[in-house]
C-alpha positions in Angstrom: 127.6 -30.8 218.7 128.7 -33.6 216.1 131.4 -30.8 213.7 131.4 -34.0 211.0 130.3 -37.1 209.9 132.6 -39.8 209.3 131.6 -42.1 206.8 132.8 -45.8 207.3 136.2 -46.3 205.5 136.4 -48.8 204.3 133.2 -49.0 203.9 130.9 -52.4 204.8 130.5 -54.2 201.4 130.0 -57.4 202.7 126.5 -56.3 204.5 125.0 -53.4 202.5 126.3 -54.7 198.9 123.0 -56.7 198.7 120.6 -53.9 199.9 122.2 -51.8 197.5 122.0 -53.7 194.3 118.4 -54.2 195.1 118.0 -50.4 195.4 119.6 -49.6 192.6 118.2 -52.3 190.9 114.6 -51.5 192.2 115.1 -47.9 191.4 115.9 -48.7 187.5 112.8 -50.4 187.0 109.9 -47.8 188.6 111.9 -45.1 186.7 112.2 -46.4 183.4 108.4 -47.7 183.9 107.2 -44.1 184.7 109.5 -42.6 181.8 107.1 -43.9 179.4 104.1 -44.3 181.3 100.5 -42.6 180.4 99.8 -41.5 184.3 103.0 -40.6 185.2 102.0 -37.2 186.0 99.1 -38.8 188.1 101.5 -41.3 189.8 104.0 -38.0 191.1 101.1 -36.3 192.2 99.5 -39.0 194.2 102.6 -40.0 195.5 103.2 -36.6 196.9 100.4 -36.6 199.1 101.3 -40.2 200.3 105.1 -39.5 201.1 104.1 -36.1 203.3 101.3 -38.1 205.3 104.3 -41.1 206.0 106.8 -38.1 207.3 104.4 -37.3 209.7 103.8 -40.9 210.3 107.7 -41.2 211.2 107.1 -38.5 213.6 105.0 -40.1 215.4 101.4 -38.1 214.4 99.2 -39.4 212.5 97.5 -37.7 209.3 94.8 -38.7 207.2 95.9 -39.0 203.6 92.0 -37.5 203.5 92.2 -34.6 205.8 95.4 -33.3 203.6 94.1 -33.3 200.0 90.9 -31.7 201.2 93.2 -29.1 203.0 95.5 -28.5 200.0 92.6 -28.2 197.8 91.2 -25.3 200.9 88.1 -27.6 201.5 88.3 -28.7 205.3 86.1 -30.0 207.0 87.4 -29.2 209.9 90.2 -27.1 211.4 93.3 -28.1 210.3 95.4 -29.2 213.1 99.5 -28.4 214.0 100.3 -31.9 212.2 98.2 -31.4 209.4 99.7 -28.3 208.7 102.9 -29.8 209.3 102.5 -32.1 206.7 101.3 -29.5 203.8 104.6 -27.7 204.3 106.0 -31.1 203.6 103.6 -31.7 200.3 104.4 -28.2 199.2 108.6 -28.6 199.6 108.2 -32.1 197.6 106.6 -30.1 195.0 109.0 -27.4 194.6 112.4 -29.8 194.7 110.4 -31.8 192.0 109.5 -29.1 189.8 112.8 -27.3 190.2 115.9 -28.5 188.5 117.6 -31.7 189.3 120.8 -30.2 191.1 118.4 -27.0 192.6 117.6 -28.4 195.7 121.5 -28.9 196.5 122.7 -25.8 195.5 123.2 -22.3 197.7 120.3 -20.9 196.3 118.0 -24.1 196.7 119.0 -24.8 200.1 118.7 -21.1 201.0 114.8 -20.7 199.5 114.2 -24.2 201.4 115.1 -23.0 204.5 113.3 -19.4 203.9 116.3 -17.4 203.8 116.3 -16.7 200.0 115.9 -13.5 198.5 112.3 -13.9 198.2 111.1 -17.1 200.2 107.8 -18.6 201.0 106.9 -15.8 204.0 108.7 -12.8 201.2 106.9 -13.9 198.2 103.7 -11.8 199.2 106.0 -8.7 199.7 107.7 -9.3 197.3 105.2 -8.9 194.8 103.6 -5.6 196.9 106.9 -4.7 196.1 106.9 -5.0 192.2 103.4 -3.8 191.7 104.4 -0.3 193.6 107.4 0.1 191.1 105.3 -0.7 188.5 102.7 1.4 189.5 105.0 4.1 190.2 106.3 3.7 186.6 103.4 4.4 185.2 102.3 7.2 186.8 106.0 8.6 186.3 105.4 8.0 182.5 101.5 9.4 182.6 102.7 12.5 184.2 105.8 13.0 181.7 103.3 12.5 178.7 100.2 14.8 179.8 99.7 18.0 182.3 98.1 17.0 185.5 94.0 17.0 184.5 91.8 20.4 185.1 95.4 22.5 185.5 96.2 24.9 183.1 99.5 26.5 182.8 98.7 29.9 184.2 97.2 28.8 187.8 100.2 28.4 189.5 99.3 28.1 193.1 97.2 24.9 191.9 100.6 23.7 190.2 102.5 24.3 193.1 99.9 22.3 195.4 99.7 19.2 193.1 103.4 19.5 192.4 104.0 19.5 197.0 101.0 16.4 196.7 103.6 14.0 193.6 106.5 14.9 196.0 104.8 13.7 199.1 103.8 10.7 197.4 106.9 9.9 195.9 109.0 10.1 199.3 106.3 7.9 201.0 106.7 5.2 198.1 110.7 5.5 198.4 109.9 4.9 202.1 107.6 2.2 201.8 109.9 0.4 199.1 113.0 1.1 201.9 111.1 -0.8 204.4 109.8 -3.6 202.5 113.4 -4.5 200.7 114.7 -4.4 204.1 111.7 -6.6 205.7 113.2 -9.2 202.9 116.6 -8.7 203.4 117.2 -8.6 207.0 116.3 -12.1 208.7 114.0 -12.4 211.0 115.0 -12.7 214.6 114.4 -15.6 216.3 112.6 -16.6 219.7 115.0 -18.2 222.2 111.9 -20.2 223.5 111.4 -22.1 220.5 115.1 -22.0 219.0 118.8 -23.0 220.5 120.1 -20.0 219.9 123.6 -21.9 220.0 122.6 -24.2 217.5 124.9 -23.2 214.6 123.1 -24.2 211.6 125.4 -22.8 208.8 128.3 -24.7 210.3 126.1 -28.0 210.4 125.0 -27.4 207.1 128.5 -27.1 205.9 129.3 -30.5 208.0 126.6 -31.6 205.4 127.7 -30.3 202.4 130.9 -31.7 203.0 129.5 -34.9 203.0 127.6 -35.0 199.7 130.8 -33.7 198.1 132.4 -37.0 199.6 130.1 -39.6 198.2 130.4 -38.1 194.7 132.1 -41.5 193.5 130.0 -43.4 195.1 127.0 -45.2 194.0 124.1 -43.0 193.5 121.4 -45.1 196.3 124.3 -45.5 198.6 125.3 -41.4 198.1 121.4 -40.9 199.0 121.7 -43.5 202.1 124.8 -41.8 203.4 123.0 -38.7 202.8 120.4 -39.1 204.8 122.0 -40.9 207.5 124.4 -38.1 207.8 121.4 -35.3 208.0 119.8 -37.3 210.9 123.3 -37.8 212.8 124.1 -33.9 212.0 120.6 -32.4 212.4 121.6 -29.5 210.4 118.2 -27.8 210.8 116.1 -27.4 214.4 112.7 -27.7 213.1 112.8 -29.0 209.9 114.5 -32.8 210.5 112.2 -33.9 207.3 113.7 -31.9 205.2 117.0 -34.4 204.9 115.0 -37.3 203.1 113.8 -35.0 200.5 117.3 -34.0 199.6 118.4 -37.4 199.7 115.8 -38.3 197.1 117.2 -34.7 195.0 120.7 -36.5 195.3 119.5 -39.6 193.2 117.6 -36.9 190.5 121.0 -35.0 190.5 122.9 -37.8 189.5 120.5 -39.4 187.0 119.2 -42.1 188.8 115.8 -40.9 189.1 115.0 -39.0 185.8 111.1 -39.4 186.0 110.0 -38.6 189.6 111.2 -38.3 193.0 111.5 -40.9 195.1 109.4 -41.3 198.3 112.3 -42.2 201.1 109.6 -41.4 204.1 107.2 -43.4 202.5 109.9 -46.3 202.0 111.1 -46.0 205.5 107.7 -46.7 206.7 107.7 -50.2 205.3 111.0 -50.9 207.9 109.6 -52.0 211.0 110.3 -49.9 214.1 112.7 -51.8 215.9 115.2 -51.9 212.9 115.1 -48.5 211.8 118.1 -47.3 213.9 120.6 -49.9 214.7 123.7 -49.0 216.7 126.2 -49.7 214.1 126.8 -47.3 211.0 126.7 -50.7 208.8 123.5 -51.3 210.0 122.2 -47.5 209.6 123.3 -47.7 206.1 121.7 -50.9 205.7 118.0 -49.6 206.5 118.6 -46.3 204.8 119.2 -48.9 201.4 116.4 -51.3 202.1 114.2 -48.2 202.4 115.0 -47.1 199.3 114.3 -50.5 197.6 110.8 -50.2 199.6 109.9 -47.4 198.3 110.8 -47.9 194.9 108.8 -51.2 194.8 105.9 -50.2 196.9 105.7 -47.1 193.8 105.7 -49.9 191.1 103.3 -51.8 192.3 101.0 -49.0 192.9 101.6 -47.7 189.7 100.2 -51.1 187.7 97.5 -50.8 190.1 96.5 -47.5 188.8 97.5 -47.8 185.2 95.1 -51.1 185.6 92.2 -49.3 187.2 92.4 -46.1 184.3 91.9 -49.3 182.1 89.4 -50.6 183.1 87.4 -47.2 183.7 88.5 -45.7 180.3 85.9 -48.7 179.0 83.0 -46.3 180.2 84.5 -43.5 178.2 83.7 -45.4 174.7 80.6 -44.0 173.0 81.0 -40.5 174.8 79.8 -37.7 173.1 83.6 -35.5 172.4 82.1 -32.8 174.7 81.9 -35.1 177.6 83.5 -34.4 181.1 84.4 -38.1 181.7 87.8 -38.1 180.3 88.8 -35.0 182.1 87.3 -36.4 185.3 88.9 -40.1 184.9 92.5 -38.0 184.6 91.5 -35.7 187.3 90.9 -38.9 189.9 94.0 -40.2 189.2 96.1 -37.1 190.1 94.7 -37.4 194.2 93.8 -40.2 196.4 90.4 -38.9 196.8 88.1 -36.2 195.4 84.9 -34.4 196.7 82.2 -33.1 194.5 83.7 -29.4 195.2 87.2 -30.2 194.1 85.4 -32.0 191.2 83.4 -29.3 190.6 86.2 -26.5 191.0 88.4 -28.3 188.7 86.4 -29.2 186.0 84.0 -25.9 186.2 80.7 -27.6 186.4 78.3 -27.1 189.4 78.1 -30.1 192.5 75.4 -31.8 191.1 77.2 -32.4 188.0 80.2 -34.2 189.5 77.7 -36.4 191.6 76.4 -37.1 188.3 79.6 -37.8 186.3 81.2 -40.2 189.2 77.8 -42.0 189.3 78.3 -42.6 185.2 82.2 -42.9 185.9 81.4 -45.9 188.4 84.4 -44.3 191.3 84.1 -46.2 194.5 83.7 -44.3 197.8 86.6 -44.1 199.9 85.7 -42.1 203.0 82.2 -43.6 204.1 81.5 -40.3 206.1 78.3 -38.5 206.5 79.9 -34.8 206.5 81.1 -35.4 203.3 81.4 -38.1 200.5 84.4 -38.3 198.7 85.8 -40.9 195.4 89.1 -42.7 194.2 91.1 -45.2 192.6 92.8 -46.9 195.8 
């Protein structure tokens, strides 16, 4: 097991500082675009959806970008498959480091709920609210008891108060028990399966490995930080099952440090454009290297999708002059942009109107088709 990762000293200038001023300087321009930019909203959420599809990609399995917004919206149309589900855990932890503060992600606690050992992670959250609604349940009743005598007992049938009074006590100890269980179903973690984990695989002590690392490259330049990053997540493997995870907290290092106010940048997406035979050279020059020209992949490939888009609401916003100020065009043309494709259900579930109606509105919107299948017609601006 690798206990560190050395980074290059002194590092290769001669060979990445090209790479890197065009990540950087790649990086600059889509951010300060989006800062300012009427569907940046629109362009996060798209991009979401495109960067989990691409990790899966990198794996090796293909997912439709299709398949996933139909199954994030729960409209399949068929049953979601190991890789498809794969790739919504992927969406759904994009979402979360990009709605979360800029340094969360890197903290204790971010890394912690990431992984699912927070206080109350993803597989908690359920019992964690059965949890809150039974103290605040049990409040009430406390304080609804306190304020009035229990209803059709009067204070001279005392074998009736003693009964009710045995029935609150019985309750009580079985919601002390069931609160005892539940806090210690969330705070004991769970065991693990030796078939499907290495038990020997010591994952605090890679994650520290890791840590140590981003605490190095806290002088350094904030694309080359998130190269090293990255490259030093893939040589420590820190988690078993989660190797994705590493590119998403390279992009939080470049949010952390300011180079990426407006969005989060799409390093599986990026690494995607590199073809296959020069993703993993043998040399850590050359590692770094693709790491940086991912980067600046990524970052142009988002800029050039985003005047695509920000052309095509133009030209669709056309249809909207005239409208009557109750219409559902607007709301549909902003809706569109937000996901690569929509369906008359998510159309309809969105905007509240019935199936017909959407047909209808992205007849009079003009949306071109983008699946062409008979099970199911679906619209975008690609």
């Amino acid at each position: 097991m690798p206990s560190r990762y050395p980074i290059p000293d002194p590092l290769p200038w001669s060979q990445i500082a090209g790479p890197l001023a065009a990540a950087e300087d790649s990086l600059a321009r889509l951010d300060e675009r989006l800062a300012n930019s009427p569907i940046r909203q629109g362009w996060i959420a798209r991009t979401h959806f495109a960067d989990a599809a691409a990790c899966l990609w990198l794996e090796g399995a293909l997912v439709h970008l299709d398949d996933l917004v139909l199954h994030d919206a729960g409209m399949d149309v068929r049953t979601p498959t190991h890789e498809l589900t794969r790739a919504h855990a992927v969406l759904r932890t994009r979402r979360r480091i990009a709605e979360a503060k800029p340094d969360w992600a890197l903290s204790a606690a971010g890394l912690a709920g990431l992984r699912g050992r927070g206080g109350c992670g993803d597989r908690e959250e359920e019992a964690c609210d059965r949890k809150e609604e039974a103290d605040e349940a049990r409040d009430l009743e406390d304080g609804e008891v306190d304020a009035a005598e229990p209803l059709g007992v009067t204070s001279t049938d005392e074998r009736l108060a003693d009964v009710f009074a045995a029935v609150d006590a019985a309750i009580a100890q079985a919601d002390r028990t069931l609160a005892h269980e539940i806090a210690n179903q969330i705070s004991r973690p769970a065991e693990r399966d030796p078939l499907v984990y290495d038990l020997d695989w010591d994952e605090e002590e890679r994650l520290d490995a890791w840590r140590v690392v981003i605490d190095q490259t806290r002088t350094l330049p904030p694309a080359l930080a998130a190269a090293i990053t990255a490259e030093a997540w893939s040589a420590l493997e820190p988690l078993q099952h989660t190797p994705w995870l590493g590119r998403l907290l390279a992009a939080s290092v470049l949010r952390q440090r300011g180079k990426t106010r407006s969005h989060l940048a799409c390093l599986h997406d990026g690494l995607k454009a590199i073809p296959r035979e020069r993703r993993r050279p043998r040399d850590s020059a050359g590692r770094l290297t693709v790491q940086l020209e991912a980067i600046a992949a990524a970052a142009e490939a988002g800029l050039k999708d985003h005047d695509r888009w920000l052309t095509a609401r133009t030209l669709l916003a056309r249809k909207l002059d005239g409208r009557r100020s109750t219409s559902r065009l607007p709301a549909l043309l902003e809706y569109v942009l937000t996901r690569p494709i929509v369906s008359a259900g998510m159309i309809a579930a969105e905007l509240k109107i019935t199936p017909r109606a959407a047909h209808d509105l992205v007849a009079e919107l003009g949306l071109r088709e983008a699946t062409g299948r008979d099970r199911y017609r679906a619209w975008g601006v690609l």
